[in-house]
MARMARFI-347480 format. One record per residue (C-alpha): residue in three letters; x, y, z; residue number from 1. Coordinates in Angstrom, 1 decimal. Layout:
+-----+--------+--------+--------+-----+
!   r !     px !     py !     pz !   k !
+-----+--------+--------+--------+-----+
! ALA !      X !      Y !      Z ! NUM !
...
+-----+--------+--------+--------+-----+
This chain:
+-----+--------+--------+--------+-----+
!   r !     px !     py !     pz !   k !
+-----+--------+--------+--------+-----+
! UNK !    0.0 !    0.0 !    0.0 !   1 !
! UNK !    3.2 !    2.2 !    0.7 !   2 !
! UNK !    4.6 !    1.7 !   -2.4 !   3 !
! UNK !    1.0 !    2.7 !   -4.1 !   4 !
! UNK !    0.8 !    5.5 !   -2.1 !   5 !
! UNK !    4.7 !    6.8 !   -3.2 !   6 !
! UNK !    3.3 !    6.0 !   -6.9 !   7 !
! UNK !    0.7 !    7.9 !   -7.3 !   8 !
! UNK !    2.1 !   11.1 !   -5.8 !   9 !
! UNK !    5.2 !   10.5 !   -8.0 !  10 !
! UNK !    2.3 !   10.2 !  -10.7 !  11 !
! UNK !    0.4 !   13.2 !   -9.7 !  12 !
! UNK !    3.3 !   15.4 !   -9.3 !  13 !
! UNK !    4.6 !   14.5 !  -13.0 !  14 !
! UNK !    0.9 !   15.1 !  -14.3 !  15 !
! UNK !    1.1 !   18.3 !  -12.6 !  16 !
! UNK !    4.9 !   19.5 !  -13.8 !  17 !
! UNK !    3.5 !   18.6 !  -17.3 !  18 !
! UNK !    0.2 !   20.5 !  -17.2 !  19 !
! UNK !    2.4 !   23.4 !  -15.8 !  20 !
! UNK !    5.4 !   23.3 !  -18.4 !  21 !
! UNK !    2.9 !   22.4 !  -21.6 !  22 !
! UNK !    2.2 !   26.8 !  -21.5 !  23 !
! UNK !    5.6 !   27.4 !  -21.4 !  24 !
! UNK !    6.9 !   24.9 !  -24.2 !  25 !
! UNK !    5.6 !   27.3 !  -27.6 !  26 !
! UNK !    7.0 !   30.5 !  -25.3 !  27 !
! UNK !   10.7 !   29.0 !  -25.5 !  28 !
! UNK !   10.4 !   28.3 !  -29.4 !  29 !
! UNK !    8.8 !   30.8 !  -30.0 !  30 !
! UNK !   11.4 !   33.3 !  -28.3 !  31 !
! UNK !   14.1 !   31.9 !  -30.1 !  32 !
! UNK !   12.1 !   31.5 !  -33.7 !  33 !
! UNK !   12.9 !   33.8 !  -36.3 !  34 !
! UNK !    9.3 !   33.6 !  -38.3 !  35 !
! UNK !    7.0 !   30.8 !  -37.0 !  36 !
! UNK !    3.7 !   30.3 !  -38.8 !  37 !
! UNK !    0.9 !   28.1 !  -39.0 !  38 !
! UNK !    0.7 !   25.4 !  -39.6 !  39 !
! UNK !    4.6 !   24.5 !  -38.7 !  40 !
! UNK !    5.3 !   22.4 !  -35.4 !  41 !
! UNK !    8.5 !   23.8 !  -34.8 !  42 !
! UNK !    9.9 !   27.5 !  -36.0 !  43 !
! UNK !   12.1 !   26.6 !  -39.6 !  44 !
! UNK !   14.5 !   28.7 !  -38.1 !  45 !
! UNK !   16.1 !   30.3 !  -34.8 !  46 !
! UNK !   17.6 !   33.1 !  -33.9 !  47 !
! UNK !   18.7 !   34.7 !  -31.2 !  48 !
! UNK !   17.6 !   38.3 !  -31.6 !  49 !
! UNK !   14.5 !   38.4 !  -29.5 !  50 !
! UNK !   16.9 !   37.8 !  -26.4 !  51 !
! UNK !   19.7 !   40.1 !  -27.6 !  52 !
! UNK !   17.5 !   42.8 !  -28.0 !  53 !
! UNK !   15.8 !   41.8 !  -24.5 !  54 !
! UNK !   19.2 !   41.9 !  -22.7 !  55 !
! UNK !   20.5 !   45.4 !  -24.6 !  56 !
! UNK !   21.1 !   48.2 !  -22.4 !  57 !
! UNK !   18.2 !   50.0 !  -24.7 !  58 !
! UNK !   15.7 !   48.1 !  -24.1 !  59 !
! UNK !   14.9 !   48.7 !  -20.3 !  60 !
! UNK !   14.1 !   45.3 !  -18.8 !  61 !
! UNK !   15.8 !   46.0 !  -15.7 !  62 !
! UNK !   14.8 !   49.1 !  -14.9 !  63 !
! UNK !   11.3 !   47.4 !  -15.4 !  64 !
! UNK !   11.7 !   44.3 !  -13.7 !  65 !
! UNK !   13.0 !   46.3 !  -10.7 !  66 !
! UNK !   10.0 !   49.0 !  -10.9 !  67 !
! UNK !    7.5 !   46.0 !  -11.1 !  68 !
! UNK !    9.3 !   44.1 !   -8.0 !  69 !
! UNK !    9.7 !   47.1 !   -5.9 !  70 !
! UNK !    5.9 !   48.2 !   -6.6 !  71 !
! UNK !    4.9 !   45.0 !   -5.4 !  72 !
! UNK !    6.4 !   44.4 !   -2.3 !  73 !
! UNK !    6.2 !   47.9 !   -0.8 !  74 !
! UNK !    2.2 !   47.5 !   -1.9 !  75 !
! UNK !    2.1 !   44.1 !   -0.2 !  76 !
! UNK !    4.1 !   45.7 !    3.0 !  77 !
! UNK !    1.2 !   48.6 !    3.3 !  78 !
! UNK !   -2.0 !   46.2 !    2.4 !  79 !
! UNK !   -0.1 !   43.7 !    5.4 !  80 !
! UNK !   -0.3 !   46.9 !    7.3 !  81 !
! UNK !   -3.7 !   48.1 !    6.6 !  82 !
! UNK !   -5.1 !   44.5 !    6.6 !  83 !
! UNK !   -4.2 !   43.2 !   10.1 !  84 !
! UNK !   -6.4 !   45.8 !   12.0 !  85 !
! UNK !   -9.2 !   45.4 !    9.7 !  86 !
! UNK !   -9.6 !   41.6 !    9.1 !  87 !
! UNK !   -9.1 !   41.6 !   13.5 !  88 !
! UNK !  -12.4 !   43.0 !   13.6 !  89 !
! UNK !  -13.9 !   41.5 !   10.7 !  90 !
! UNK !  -12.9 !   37.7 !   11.8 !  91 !
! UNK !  -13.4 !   37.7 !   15.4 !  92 !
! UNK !  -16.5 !   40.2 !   16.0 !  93 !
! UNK !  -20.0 !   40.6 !   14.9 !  94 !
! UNK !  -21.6 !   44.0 !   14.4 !  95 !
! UNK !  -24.5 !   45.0 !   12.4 !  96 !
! UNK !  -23.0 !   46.1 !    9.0 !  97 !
! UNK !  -20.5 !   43.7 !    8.9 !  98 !
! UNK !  -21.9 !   42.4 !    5.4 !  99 !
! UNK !  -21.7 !   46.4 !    4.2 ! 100 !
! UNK !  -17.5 !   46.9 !    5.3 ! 101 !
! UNK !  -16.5 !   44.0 !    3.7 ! 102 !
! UNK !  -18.6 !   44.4 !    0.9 ! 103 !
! UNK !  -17.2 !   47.9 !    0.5 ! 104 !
! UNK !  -13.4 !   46.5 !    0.7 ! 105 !
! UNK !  -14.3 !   43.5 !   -1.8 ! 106 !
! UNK !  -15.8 !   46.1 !   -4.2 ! 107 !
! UNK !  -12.7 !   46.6 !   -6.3 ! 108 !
! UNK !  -12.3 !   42.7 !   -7.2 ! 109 !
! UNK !  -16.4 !   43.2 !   -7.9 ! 110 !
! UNK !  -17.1 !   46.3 !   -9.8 ! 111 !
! UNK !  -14.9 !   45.9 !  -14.0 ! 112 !
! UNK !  -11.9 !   46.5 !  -13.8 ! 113 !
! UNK !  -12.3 !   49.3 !  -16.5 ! 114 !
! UNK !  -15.0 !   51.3 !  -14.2 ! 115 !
! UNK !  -13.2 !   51.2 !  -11.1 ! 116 !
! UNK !   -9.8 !   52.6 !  -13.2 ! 117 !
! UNK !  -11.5 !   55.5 !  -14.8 ! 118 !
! UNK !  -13.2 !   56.6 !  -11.2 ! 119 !
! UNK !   -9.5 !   56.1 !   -9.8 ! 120 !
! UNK !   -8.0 !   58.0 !  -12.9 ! 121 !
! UNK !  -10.1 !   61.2 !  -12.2 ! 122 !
! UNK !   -9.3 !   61.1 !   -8.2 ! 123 !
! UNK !   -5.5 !   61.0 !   -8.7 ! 124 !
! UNK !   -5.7 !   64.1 !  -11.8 ! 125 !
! UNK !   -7.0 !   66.1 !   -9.6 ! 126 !
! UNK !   -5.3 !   65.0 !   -5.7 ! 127 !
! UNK !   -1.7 !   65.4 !   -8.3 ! 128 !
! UNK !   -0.5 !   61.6 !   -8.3 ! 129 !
! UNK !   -0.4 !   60.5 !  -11.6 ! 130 !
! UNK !    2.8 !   60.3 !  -13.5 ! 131 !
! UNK !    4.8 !   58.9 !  -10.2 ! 132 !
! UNK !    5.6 !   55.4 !   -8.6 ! 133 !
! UNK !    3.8 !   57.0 !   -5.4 ! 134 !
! UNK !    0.7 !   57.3 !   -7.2 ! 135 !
! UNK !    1.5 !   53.9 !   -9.1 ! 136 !
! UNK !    1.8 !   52.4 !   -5.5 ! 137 !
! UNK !   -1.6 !   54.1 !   -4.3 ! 138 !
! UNK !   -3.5 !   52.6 !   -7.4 ! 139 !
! UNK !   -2.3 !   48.9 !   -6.8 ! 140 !
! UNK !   -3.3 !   48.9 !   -3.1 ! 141 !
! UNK !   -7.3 !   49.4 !   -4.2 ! 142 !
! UNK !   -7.5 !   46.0 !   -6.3 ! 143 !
! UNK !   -5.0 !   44.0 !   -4.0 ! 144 !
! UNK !   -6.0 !   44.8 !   -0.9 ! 145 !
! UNK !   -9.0 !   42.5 !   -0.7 ! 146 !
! UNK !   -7.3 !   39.6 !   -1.3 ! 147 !
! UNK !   -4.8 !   40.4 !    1.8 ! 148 !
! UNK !   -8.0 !   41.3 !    4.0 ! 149 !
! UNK !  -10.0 !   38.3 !    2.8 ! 150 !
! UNK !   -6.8 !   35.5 !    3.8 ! 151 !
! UNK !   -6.2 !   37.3 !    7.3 ! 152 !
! UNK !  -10.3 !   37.1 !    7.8 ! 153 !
! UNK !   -9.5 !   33.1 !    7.7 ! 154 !
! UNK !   -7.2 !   33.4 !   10.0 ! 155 !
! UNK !   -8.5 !   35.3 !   12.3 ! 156 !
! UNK !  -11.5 !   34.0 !   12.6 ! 157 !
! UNK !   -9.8 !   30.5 !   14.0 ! 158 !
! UNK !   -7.8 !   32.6 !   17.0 ! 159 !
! UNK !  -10.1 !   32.8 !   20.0 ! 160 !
! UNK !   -9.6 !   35.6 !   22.4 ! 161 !
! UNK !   -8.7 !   33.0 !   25.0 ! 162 !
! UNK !   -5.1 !   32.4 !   24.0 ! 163 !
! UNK !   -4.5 !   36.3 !   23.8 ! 164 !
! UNK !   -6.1 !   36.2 !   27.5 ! 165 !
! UNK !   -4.0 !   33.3 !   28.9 ! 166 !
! UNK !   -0.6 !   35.3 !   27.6 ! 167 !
! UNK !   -1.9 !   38.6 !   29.4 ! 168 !
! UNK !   -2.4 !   36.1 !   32.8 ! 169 !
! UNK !    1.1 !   34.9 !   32.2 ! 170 !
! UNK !    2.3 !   38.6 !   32.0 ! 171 !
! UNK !    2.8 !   39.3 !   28.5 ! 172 !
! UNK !    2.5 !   42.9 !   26.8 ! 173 !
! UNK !    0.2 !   43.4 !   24.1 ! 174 !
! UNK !    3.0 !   43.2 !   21.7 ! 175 !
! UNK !    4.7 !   40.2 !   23.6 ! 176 !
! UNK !    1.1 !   38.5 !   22.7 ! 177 !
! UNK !    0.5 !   39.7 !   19.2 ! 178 !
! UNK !    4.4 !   38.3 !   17.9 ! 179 !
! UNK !    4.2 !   35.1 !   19.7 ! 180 !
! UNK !    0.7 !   34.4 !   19.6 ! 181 !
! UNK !   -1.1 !   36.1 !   16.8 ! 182 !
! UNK !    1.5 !   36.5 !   14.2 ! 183 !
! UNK !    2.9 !   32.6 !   14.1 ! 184 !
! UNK !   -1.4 !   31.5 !   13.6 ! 185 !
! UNK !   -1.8 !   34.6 !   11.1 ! 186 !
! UNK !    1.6 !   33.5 !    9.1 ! 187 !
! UNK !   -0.3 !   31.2 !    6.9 ! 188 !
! UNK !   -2.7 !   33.2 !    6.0 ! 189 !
! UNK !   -0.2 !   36.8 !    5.6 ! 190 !
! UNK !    2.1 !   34.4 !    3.6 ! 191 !
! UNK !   -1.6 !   33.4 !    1.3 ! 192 !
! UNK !   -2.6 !   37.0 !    0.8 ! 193 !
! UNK !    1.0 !   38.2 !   -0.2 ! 194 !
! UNK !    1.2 !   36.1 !   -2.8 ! 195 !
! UNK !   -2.1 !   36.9 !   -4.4 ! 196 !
! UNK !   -1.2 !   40.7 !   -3.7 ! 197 !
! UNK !    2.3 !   40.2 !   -5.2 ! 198 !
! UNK !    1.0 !   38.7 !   -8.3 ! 199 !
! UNK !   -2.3 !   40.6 !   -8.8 ! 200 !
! UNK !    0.4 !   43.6 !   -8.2 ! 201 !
! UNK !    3.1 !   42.6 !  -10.9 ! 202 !
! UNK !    0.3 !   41.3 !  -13.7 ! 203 !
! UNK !   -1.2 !   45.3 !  -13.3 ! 204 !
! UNK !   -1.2 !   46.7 !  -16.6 ! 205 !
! UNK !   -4.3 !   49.5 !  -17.4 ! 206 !
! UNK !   -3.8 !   51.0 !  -13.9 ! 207 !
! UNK !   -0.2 !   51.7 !  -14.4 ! 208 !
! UNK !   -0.5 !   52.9 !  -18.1 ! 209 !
! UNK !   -3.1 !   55.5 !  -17.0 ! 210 !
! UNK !   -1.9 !   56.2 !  -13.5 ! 211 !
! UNK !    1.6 !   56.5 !  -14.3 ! 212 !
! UNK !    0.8 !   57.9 !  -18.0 ! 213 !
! UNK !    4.2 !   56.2 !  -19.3 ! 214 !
! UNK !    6.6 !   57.5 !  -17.0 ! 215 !
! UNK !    6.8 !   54.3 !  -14.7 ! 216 !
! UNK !    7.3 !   51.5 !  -16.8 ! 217 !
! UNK !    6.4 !   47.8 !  -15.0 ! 218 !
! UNK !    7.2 !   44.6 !  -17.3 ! 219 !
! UNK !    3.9 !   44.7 !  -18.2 ! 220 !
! UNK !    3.9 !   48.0 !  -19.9 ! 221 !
! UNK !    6.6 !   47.0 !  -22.2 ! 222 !
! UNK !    5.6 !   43.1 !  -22.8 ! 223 !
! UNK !    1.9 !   44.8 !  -24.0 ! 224 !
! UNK !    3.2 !   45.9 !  -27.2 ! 225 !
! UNK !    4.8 !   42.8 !  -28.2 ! 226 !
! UNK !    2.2 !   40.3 !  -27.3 ! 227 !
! UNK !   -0.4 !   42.4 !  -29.4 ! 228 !
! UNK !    1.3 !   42.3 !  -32.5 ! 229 !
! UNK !    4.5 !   44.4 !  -32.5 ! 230 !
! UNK !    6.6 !   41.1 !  -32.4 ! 231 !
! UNK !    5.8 !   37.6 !  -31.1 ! 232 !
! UNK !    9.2 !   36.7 !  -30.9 ! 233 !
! UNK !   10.2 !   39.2 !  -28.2 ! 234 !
! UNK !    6.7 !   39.2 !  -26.4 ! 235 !
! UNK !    7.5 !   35.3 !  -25.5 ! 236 !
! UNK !   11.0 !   36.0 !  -24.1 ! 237 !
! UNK !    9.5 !   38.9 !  -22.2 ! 238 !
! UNK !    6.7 !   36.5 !  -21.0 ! 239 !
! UNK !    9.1 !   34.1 !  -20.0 ! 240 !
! UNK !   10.4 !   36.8 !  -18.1 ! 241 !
! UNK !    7.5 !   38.1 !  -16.5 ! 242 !
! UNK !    6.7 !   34.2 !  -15.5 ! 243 !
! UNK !   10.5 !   34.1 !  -13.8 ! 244 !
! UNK !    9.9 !   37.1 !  -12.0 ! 245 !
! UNK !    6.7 !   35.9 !  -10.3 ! 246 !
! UNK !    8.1 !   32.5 !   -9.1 ! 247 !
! UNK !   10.7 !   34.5 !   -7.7 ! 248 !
! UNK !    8.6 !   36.5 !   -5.7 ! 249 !
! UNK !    6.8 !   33.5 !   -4.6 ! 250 !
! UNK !   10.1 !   31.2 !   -4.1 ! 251 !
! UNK !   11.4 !   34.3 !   -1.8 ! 252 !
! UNK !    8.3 !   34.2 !    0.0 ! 253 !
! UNK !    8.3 !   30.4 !    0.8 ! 254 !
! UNK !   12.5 !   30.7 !    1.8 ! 255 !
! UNK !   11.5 !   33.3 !    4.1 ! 256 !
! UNK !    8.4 !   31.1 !    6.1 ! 257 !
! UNK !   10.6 !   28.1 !    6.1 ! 258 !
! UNK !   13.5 !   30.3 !    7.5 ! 259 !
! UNK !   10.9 !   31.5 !   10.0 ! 260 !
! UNK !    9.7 !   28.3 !   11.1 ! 261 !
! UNK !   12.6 !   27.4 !   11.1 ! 262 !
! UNK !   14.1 !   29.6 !   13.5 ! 263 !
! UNK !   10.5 !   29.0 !   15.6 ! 264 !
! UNK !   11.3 !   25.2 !   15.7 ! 265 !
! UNK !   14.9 !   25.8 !   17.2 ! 266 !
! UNK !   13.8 !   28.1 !   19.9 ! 267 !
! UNK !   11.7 !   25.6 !   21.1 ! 268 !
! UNK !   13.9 !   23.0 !   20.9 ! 269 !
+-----+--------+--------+--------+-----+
């Protein structure tokens, strides 16, 4: 039964690299393809000048890839910040108009995308943000917030007061008692929602063309062009790209919870 058991995971895990790689598999010929058309399998010839031209000091990828990562962790940082207080209340207390808060912070996943934009577009003209990462940033907190508030509402909803109250017997301060109490059961749920805002963050492409009106350019801003006809050959290198930044993001992420665990497990060892 062991051995069945180690099978089919090994089996599911294979089926699942597969399903995962299959997307990627036309990207990586066709990023190295100099002319592909139907109904050809493979490109009749290669080239390399998708990824020189990706990789030229003209081209910007770096100073995009860096703008796109640094937008997305400093709005991850802030929704972490603004979540925590609100999903407290939201997951451990009834009130009359809970239904209305949260449907009011769920709006912007809700409401188009291309409605909520325009509304936001007209606030930032006139409060002056538009045309800077600051107002970049602000934009990309409204449609990521709600899925940082929603993954701390899980969370908090399974910590009773109790424990909280057991610490404060033992002596505990209120920040003794939220880092060694709250935080470790909330971790799940902050690393859940980071991802989601990290991703929902870097794949933002009409909010920063509007809001930042060309002058911040994420990796979506300049893979856009490419993927909608310019060239197909540099769009999939720039894809492939975009994809490698994402899992970095994530893989970063999952090093830091295991080193934090990790650190957890050896203190109470």
């Amino acid at each position: 039964m062991r051995r069945i058991g180690h099978f089919m995971h090994a089996a599911v895990t294979i089926i699942l690299l597969i399903a995962i790689a299959i997307p990627f598999i036309p990207l990586f010929f066709s990023s190295f393809s100099h002319g592909w058309r139907w109904p050809e399998v493979i490109p009749h010839a290669f080239s390399l000048r998708a990824w020189v031209y990706v990789f030229s000091g003209n081209s910007g990828t770096w100073e995009a890839v860096w703008t796109s990562l640094e937008i997305a962790f400093i709005v991850t940082l802030i929704n972490l910040l603004l979540a925590l207080p609100a999903a407290n209340v939201l997951g451990r207390l009834r009130f009359r108009g809970k239904w209305l808060i949260e449907g009011l912070i769920y709006a912007p996943i809700i409401i188009p995308a291309f409605i909520s934009v325009m509304g936001m577009y007209i606030s930032f003209i006139r409060l002056g943000l538009t045309d800077s990462v600051t107002g970049v940033i602000v934009a990309h907190i409204i449609p990521t917030l709600p899925y940082m508030v929603r993954a701390l509402i899980v969370s908090y909803s399974t910590l009773g007061f109790q424990w909280e109250e057991q610490g404060q017997m033992l002596g505990a301060s209120g920040f003794q008692r939220f880092c060694y109490i709250v935080m470790p059961h909330l971790m799940p749920g902050i690393v859940a929602g980071a991802s989601l805002s990290i991703l929902v963050s870097l794949s933002q492409y009409l909010v920063t063309f509007l809001v930042g009106g060309g002058q911040v350019m994420t990796l979506p801003l300049i893979l856009f062009p490419f993927i909608s006809g310019g060239d197909p050959a540099i769009g999939s290198a720039y894809t492939l790209i975009f994809a490698g930044m994402a899992a970095f993001a994530l893989f970063l992420m999952d090093f830091l919870l295991k080193r934090y665990y990790g650190k957890k497990v050896t203190v109470h060892l």
